[in-house]
N, CA, C and O atoms as a MOPAC input file, in Angstrom:
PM7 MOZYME 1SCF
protein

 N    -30.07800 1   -14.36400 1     5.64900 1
 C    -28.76000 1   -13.84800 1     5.85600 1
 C    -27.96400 1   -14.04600 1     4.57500 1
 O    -27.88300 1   -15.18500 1     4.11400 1
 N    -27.30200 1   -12.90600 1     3.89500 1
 C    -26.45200 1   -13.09600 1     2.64700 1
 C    -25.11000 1   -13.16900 1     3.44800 1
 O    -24.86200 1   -12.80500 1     4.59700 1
 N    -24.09200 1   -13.91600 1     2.21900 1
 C    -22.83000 1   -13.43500 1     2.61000 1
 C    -22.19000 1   -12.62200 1     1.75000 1
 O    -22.32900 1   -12.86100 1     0.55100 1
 N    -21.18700 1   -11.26800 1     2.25600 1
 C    -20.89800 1   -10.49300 1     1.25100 1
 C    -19.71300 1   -11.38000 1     1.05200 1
 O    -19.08400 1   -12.10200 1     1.82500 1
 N    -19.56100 1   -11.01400 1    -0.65500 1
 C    -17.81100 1   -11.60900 1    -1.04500 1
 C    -16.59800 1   -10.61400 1    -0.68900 1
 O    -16.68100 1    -9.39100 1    -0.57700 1
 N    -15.58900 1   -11.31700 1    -0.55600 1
 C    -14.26100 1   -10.82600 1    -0.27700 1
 C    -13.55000 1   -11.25700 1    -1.20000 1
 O    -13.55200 1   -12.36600 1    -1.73500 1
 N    -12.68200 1   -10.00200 1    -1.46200 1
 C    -11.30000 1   -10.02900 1    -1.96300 1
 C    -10.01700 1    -9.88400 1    -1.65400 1
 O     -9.72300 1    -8.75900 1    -1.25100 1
 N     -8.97300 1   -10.83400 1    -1.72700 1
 C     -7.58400 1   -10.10800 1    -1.27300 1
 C     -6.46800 1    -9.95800 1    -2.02700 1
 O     -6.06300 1   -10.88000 1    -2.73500 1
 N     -5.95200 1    -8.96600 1    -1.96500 1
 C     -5.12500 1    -9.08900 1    -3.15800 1
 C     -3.08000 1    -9.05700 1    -2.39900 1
 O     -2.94100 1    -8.35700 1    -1.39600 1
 N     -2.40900 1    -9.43400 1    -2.67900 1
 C     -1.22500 1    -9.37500 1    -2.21000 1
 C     -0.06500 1    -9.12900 1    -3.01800 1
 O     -0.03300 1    -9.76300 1    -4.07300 1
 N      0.97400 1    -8.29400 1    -2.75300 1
 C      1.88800 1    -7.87400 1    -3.82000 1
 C      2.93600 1    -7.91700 1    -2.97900 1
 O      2.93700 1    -7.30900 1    -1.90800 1
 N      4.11400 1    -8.79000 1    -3.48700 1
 C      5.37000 1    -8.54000 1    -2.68700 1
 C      6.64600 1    -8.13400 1    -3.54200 1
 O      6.85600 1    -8.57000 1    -4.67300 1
 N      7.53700 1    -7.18000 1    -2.81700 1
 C      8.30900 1    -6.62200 1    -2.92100 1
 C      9.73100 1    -7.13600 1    -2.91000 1
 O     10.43300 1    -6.48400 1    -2.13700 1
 N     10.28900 1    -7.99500 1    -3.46200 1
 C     11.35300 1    -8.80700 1    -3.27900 1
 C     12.70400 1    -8.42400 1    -3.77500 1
 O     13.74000 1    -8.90100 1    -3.31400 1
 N     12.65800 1    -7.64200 1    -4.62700 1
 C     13.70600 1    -6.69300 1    -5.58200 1
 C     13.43000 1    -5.53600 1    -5.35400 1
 O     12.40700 1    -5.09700 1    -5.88000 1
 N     14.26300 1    -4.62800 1    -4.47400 1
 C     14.14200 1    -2.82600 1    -4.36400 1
 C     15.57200 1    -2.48100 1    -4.59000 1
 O     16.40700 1    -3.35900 1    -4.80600 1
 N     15.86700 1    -1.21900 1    -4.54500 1
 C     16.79500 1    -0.49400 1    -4.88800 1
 C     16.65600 1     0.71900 1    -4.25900 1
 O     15.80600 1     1.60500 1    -4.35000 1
 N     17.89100 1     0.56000 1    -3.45100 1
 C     18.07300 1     2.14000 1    -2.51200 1
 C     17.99500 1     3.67400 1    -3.26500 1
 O     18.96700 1     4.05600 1    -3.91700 1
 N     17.02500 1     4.35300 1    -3.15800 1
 C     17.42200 1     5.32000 1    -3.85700 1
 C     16.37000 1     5.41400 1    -5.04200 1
 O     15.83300 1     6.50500 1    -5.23300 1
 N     16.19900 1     4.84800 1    -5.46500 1
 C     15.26600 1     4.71000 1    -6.39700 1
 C     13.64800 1     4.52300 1    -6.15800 1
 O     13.21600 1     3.49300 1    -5.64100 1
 N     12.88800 1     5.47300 1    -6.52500 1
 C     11.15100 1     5.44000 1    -6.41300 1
 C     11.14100 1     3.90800 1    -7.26700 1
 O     11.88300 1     3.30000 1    -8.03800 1
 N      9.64500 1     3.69200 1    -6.52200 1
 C      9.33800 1     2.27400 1    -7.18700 1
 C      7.58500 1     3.15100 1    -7.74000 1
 O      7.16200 1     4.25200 1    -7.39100 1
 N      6.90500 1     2.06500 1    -8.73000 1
 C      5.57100 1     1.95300 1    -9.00700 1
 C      5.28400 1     0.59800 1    -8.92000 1
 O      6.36300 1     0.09200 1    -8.61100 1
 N      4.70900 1    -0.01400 1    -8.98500 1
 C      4.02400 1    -1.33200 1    -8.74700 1
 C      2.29800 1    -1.42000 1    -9.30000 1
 O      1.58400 1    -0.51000 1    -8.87800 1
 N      1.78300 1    -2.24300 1   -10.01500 1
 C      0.30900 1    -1.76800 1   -10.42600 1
 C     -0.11400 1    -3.28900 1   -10.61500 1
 O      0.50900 1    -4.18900 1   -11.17800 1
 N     -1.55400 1    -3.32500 1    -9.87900 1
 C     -2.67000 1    -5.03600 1    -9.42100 1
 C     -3.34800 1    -4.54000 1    -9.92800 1
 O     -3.56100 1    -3.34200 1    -9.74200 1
 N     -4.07700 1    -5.38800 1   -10.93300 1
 C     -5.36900 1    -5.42600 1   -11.38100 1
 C     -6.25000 1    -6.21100 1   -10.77900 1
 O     -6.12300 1    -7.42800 1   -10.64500 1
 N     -7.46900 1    -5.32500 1   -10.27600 1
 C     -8.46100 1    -6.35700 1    -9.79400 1
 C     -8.89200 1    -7.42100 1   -10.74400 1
 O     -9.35400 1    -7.14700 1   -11.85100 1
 N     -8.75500 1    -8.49500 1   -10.35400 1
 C     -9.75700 1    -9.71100 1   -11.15200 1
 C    -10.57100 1    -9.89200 1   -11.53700 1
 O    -10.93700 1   -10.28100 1   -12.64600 1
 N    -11.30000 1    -9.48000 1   -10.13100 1
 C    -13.02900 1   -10.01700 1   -10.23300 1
 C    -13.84200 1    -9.77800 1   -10.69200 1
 O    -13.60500 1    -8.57500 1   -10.58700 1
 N    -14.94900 1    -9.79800 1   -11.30900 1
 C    -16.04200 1    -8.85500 1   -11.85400 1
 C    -16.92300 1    -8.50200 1   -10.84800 1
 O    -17.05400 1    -9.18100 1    -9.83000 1
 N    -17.73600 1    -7.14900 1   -11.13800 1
 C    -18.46500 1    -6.54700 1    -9.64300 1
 C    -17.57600 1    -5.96700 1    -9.27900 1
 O    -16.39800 1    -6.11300 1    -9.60300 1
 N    -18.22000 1    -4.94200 1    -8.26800 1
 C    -17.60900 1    -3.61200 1    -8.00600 1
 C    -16.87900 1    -4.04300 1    -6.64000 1
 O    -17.48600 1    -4.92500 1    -6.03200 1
 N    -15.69100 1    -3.58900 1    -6.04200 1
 C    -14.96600 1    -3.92000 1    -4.78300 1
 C    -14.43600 1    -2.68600 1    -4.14500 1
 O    -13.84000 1    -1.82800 1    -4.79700 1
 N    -14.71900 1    -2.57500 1    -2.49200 1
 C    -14.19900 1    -1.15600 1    -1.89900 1
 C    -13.69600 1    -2.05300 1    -1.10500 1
 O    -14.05700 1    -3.08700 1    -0.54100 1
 N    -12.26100 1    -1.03600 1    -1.25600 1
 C    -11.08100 1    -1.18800 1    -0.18400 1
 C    -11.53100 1    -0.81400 1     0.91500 1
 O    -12.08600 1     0.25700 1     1.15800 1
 N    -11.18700 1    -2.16200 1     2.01800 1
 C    -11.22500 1    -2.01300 1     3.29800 1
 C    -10.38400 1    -1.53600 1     4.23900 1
 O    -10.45500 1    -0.68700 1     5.12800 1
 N     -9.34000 1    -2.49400 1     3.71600 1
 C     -7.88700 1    -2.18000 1     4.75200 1
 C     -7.00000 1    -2.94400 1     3.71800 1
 O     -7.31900 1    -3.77600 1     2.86700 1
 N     -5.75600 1    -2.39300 1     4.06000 1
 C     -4.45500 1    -2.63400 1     3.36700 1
 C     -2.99900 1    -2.21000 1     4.43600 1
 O     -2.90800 1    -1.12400 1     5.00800 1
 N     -2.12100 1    -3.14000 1     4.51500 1
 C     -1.17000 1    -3.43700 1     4.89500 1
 C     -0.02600 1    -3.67700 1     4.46400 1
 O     -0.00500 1    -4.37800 1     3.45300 1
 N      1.65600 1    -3.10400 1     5.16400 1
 C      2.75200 1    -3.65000 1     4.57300 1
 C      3.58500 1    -4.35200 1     5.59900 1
 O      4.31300 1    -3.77200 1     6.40400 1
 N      3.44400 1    -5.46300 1     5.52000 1
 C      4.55700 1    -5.91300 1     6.29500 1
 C      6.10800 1    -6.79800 1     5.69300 1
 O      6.28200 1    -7.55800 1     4.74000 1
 N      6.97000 1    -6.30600 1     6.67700 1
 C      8.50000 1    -5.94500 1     6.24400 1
 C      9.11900 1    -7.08600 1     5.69500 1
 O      8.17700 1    -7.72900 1     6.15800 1
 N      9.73100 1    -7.85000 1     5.21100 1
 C     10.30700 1    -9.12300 1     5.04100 1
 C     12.11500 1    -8.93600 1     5.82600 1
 O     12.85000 1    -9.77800 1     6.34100 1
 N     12.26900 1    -7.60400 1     5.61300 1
 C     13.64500 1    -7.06900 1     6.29500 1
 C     14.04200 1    -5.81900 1     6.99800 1
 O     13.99800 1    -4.73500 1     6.41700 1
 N     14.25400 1    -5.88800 1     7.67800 1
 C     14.68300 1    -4.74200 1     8.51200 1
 C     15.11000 1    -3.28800 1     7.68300 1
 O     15.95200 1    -3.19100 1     6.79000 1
 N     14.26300 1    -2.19700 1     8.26300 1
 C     14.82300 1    -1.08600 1     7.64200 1
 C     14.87600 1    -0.45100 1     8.62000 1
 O     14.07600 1    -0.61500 1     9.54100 1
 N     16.07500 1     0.64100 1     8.64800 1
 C     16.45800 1     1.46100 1     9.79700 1
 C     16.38700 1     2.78000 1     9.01900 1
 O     16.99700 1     3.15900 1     8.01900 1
 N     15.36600 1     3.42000 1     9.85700 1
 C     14.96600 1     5.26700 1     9.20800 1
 C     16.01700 1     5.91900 1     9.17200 1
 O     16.96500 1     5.43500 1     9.78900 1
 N     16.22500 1     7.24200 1     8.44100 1
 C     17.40600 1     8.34000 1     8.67400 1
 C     16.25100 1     9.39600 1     8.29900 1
 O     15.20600 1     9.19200 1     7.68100 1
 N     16.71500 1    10.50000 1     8.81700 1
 C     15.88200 1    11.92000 1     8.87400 1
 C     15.62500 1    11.88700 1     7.04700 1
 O     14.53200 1    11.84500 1     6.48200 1
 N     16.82200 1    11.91600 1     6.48100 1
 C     17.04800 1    12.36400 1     5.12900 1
 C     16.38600 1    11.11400 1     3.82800 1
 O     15.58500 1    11.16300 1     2.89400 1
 N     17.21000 1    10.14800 1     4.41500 1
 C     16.91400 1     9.00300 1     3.25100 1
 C     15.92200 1     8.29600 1     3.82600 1
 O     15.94200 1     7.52900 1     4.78800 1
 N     14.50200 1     8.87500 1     2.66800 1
 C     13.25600 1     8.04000 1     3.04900 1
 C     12.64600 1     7.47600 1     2.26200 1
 O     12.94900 1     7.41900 1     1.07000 1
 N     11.46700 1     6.84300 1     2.89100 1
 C     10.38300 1     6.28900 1     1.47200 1
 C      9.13700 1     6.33500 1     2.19000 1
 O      8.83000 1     6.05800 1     3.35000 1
 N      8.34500 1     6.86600 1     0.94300 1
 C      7.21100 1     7.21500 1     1.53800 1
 C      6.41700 1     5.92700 1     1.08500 1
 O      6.91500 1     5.59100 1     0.01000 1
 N      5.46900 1     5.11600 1     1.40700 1
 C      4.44500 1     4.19200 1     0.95900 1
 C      2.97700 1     5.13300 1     0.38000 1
 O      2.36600 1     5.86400 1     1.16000 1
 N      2.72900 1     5.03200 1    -0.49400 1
 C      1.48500 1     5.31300 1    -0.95900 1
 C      0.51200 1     3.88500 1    -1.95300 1
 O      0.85100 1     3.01700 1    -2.75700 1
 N     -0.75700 1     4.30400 1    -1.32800 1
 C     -1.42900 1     3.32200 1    -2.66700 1
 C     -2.46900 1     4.11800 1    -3.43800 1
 O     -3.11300 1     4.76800 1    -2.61500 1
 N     -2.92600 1     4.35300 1    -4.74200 1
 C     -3.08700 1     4.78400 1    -4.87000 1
 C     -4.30800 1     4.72400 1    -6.29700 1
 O     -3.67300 1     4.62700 1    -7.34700 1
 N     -5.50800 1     4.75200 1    -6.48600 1
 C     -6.24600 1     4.60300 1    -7.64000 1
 C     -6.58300 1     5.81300 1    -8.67500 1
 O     -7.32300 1     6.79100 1    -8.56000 1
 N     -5.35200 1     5.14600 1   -10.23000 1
 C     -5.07400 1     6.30400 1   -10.56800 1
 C     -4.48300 1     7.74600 1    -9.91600 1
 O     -3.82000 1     7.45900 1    -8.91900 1
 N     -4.50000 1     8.88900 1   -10.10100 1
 C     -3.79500 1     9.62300 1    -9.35300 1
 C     -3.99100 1    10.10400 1    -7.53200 1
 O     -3.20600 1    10.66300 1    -6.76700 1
 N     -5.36700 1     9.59600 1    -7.34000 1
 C     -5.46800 1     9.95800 1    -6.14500 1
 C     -5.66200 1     8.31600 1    -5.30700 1
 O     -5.84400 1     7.14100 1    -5.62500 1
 N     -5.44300 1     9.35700 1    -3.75900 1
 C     -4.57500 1     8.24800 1    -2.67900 1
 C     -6.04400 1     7.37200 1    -1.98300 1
 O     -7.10100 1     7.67000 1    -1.42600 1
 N     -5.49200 1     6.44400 1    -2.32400 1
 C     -6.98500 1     5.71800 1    -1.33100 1
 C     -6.69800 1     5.31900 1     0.01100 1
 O     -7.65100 1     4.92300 1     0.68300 1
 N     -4.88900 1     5.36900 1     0.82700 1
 C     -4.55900 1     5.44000 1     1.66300 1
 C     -4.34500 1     6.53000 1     1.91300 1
 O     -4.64400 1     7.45400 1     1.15700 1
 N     -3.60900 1     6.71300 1     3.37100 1
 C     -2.86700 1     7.61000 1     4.40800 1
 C     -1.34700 1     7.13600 1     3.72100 1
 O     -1.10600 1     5.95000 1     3.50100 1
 N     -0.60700 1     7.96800 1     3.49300 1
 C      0.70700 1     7.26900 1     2.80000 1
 C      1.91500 1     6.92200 1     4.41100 1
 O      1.76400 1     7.80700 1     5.25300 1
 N      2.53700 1     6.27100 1     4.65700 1
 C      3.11600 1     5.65500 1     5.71400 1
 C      4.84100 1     6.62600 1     5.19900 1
 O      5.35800 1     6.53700 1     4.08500 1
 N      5.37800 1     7.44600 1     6.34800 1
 C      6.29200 1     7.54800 1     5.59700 1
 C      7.86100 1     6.98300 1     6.54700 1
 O      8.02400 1     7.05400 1     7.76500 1
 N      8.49600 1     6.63000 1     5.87200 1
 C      9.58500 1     5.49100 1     6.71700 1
 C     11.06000 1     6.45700 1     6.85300 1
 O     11.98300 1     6.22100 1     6.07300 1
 N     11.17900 1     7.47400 1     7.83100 1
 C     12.62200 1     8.09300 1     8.41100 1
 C     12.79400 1     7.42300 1     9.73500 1
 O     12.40500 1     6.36200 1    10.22200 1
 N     13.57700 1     8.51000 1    10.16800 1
 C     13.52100 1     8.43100 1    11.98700 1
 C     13.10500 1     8.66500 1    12.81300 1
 O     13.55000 1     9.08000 1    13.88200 1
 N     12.15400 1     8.44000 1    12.46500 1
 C     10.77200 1     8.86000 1    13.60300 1
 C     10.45900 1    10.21100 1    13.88200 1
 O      9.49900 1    10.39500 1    14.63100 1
 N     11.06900 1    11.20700 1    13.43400 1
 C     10.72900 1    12.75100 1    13.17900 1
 C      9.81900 1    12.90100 1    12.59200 1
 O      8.92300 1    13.33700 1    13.31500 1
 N      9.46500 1    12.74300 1    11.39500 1
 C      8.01900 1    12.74900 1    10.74100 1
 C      7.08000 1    11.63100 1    10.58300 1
 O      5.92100 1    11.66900 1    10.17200 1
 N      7.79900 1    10.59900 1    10.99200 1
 C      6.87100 1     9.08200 1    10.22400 1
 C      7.82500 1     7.96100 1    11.05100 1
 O      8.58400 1     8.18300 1    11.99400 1
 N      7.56400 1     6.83000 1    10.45700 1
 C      7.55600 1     6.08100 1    11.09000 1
 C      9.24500 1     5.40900 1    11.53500 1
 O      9.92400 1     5.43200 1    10.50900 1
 N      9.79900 1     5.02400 1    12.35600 1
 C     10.75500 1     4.85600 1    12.89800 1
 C     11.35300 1     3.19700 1    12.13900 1
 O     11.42600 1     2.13800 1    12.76300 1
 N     11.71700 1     3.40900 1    10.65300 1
 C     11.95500 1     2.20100 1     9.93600 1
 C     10.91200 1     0.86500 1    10.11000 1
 O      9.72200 1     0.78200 1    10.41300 1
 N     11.63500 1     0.17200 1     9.87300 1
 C     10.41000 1    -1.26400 1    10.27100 1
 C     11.23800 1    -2.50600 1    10.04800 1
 O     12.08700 1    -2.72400 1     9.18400 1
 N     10.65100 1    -3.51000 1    11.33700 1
 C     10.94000 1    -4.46500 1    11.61800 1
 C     10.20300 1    -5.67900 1    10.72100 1
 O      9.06600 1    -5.67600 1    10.24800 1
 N     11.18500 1    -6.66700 1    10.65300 1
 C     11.08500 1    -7.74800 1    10.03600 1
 C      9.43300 1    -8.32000 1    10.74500 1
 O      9.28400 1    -8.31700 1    11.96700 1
 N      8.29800 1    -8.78100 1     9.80500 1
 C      7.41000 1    -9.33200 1    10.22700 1
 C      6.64000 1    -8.84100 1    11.43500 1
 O      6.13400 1    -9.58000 1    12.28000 1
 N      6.59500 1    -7.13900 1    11.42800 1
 C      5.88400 1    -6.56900 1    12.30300 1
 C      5.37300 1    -5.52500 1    11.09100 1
 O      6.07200 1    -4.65200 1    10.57800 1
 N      3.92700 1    -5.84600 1    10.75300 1
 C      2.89700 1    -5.13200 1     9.75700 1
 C      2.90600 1    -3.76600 1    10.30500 1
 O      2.97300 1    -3.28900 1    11.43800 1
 N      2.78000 1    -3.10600 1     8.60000 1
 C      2.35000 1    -1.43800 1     9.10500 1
 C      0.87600 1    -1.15200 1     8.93000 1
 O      1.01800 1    -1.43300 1     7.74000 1
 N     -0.23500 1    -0.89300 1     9.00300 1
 C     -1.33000 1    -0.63200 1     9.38300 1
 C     -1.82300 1     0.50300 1     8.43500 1
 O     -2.12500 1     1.47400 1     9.12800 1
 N     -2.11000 1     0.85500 1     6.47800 1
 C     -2.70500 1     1.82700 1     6.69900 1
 C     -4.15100 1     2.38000 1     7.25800 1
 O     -5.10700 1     1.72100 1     7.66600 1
 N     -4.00100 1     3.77100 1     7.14700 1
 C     -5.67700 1     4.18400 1     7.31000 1
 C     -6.45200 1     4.26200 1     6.01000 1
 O     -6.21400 1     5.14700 1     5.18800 1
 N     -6.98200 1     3.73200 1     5.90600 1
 C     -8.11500 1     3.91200 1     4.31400 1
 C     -9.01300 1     5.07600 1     4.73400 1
 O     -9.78000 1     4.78900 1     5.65300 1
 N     -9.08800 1     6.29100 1     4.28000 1
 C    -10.34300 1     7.40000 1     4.52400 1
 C    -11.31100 1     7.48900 1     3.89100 1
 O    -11.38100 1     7.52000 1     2.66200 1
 N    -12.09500 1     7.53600 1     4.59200 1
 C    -14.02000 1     7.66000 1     3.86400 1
 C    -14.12600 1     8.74500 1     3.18900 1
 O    -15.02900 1     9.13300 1     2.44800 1
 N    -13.12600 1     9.22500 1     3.49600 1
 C    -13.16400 1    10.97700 1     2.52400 1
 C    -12.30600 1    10.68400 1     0.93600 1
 O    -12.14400 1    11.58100 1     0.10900 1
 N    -11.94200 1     9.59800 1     0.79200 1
 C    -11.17000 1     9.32000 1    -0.72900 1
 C    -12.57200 1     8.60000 1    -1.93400 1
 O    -12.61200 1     8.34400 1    -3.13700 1
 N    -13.81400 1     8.47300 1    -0.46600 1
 C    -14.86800 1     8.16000 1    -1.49000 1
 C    -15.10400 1     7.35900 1    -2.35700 1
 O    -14.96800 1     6.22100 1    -1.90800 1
 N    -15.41400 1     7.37300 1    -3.45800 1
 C    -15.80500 1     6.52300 1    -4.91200 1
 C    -14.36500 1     6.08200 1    -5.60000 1
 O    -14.25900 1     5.47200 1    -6.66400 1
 N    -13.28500 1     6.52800 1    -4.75300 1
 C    -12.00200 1     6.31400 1    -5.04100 1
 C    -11.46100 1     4.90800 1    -4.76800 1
 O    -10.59600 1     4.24700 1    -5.34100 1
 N    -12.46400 1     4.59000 1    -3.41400 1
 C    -12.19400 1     3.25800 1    -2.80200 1
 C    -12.55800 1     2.36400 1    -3.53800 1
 O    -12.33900 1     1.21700 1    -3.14900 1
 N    -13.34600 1     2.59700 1    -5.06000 1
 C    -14.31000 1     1.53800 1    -5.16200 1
 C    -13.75800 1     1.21700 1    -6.81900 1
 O    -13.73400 1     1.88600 1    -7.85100 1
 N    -13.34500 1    -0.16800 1    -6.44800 1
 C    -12.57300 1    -1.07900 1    -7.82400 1
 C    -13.46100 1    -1.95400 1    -8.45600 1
 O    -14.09700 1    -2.80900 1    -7.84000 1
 N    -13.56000 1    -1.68300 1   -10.27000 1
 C    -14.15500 1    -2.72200 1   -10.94500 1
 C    -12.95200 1    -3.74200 1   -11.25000 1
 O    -11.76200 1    -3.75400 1   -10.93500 1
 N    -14.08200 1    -4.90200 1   -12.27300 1
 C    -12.71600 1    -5.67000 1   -12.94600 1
 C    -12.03400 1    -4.70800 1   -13.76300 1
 O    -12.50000 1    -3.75900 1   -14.39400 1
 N    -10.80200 1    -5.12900 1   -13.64000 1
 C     -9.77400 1    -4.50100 1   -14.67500 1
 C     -9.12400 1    -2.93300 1   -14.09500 1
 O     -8.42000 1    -2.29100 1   -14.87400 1
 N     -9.34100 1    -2.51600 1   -13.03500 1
 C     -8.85700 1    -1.15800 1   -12.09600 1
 C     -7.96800 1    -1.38800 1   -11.95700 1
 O     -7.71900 1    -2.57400 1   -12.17600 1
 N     -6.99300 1    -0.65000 1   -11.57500 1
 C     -5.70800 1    -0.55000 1   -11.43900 1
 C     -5.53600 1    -0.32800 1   -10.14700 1
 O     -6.55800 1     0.24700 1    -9.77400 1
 N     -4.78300 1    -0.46800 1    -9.22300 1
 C     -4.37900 1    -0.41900 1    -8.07600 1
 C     -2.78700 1     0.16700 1    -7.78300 1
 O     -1.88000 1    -0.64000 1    -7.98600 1
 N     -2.50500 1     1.23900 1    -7.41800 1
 C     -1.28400 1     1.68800 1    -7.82100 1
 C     -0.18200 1     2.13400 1    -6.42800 1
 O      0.05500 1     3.21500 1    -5.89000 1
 N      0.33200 1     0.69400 1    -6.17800 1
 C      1.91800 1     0.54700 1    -5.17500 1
 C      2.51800 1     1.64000 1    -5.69900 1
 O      2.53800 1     1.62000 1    -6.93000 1
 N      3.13800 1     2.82800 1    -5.06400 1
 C      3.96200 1     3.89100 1    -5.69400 1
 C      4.71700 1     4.15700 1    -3.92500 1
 O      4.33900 1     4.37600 1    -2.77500 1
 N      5.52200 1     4.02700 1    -4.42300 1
 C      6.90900 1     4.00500 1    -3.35700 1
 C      7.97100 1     5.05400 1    -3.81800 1
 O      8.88900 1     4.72400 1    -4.56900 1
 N      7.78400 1     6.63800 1    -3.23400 1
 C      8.76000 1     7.72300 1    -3.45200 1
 C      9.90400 1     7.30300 1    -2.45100 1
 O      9.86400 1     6.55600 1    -1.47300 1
 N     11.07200 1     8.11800 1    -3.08500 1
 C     12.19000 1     7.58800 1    -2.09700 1
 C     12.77500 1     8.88800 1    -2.24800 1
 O     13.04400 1     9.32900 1    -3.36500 1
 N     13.07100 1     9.77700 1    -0.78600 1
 C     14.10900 1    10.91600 1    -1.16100 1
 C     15.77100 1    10.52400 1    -0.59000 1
 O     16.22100 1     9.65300 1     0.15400 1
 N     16.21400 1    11.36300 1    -1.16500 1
 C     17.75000 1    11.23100 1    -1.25300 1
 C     18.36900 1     9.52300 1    -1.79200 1
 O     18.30300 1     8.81700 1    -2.79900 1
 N     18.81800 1     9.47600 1    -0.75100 1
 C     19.31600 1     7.58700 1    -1.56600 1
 C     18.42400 1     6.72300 1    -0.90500 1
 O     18.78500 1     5.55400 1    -0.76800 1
 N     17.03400 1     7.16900 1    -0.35200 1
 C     16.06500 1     6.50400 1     0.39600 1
 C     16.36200 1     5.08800 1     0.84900 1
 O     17.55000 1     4.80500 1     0.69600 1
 N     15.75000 1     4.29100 1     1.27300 1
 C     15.36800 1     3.12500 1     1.65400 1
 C     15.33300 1     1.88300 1     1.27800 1
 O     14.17800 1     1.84700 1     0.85500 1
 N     15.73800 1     0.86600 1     1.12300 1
 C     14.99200 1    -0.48400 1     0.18700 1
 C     13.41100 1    -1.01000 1     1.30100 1
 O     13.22700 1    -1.19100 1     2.50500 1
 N     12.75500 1    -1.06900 1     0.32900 1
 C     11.30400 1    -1.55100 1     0.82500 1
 C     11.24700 1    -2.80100 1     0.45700 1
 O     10.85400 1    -3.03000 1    -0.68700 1
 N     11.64300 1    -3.97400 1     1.37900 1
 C     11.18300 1    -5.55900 1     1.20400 1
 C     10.08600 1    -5.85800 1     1.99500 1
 O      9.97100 1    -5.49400 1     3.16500 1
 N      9.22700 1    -6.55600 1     1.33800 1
 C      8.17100 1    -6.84400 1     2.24500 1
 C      6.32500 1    -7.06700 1     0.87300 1
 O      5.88500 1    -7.10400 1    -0.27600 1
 N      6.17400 1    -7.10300 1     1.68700 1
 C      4.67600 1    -7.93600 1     1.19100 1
 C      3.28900 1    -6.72100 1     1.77500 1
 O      3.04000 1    -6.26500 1     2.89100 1
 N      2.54000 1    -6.50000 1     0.23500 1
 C      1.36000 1    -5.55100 1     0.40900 1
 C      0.16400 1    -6.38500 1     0.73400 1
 O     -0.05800 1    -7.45900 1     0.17600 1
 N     -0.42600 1    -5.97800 1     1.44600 1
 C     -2.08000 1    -6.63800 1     0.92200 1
 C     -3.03300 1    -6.11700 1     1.62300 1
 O     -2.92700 1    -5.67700 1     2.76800 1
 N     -4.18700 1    -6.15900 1     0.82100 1
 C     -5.04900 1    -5.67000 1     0.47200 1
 C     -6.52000 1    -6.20800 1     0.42600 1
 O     -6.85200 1    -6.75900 1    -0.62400 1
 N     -7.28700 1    -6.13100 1     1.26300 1
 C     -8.52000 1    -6.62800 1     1.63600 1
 C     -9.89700 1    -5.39000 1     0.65200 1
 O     -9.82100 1    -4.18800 1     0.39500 1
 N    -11.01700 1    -6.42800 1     0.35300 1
 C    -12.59800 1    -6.07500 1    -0.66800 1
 C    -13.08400 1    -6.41000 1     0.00100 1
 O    -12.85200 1    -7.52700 1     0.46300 1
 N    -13.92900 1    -5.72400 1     0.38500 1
 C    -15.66500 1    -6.31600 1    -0.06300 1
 C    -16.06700 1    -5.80700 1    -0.99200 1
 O    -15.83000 1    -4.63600 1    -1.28800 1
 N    -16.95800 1    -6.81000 1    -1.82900 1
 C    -18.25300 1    -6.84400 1    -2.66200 1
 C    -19.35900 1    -5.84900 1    -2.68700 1
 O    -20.29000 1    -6.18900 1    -1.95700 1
 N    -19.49100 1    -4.99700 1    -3.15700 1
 C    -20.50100 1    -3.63100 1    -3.13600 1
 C    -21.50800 1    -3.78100 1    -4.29700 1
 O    -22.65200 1    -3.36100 1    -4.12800 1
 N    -21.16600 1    -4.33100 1    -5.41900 1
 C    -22.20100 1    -4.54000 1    -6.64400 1
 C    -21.79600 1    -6.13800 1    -7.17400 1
 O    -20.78700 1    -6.37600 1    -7.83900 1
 N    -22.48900 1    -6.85700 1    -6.87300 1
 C    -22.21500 1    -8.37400 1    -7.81400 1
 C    -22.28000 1    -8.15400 1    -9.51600 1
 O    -22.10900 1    -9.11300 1   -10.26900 1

């Protein structure tokens, strides 16, 4: 019986600005190859959706999405703001492929669009590996 290795990586959000897109960028550490499993945001503060002023969550390697991007209004298109210390759940798709899959030194790319005077996003990312090539 082997054990595969794990990675986690965590990024928190402590300084946002209404209105303003964010980028954010983790470098994997480790050496050996790592595919994203699952990744999560949960809130540190309350955000209350509006139809208009939103923020979309994306993550993203290099230009394409290795998530489902989460998007935060009033529950018309996406998700109905978010509560303090209740995690959002993305979907990672098998269809983003070889996209999922991080060496040392990859970039990992938090990109947070915001339309109109959007949202502040407080809260904490993270991000679960497994080990695919030692």
């Amino acid at each position: 019986m082997s054990n595969q290795a794990k990675l986690s990586l965590q990024c928190r959000l402590s300084e946002t600005t209404v209105g303003t897109g964010e980028d954010h960028y983790m470098v994997i550490p480790c050496a050996g190859e790592w595919k994203l499993k699952a990744a999560y945001f949960c809130p540190s503060a309350a955000t209350t959706g509006h139809a208009s002023n939103t923020a979309t969550l994306a993550v993203k390697q290099g230009s394409t999405a290795v998530v489902t991007a989460i998007l935060i209004d009033d529950g018309s298109s996406g998700t109905n703001g978010c509560t303090a210390g209740t995690k959002l759940t993305f979907t990672v798709p098998a269809s983003a492929g070889a996209s999922l899959e991080f060496g040392q030194g990859d970039i990992l790319h938090i990109d947070i669009n915001k339309a109109a005077s959007g949202v502040a996003v407080l809260g904490d990312f993270t991000f679960a590996f497994d080990q695919i090539v030692s």
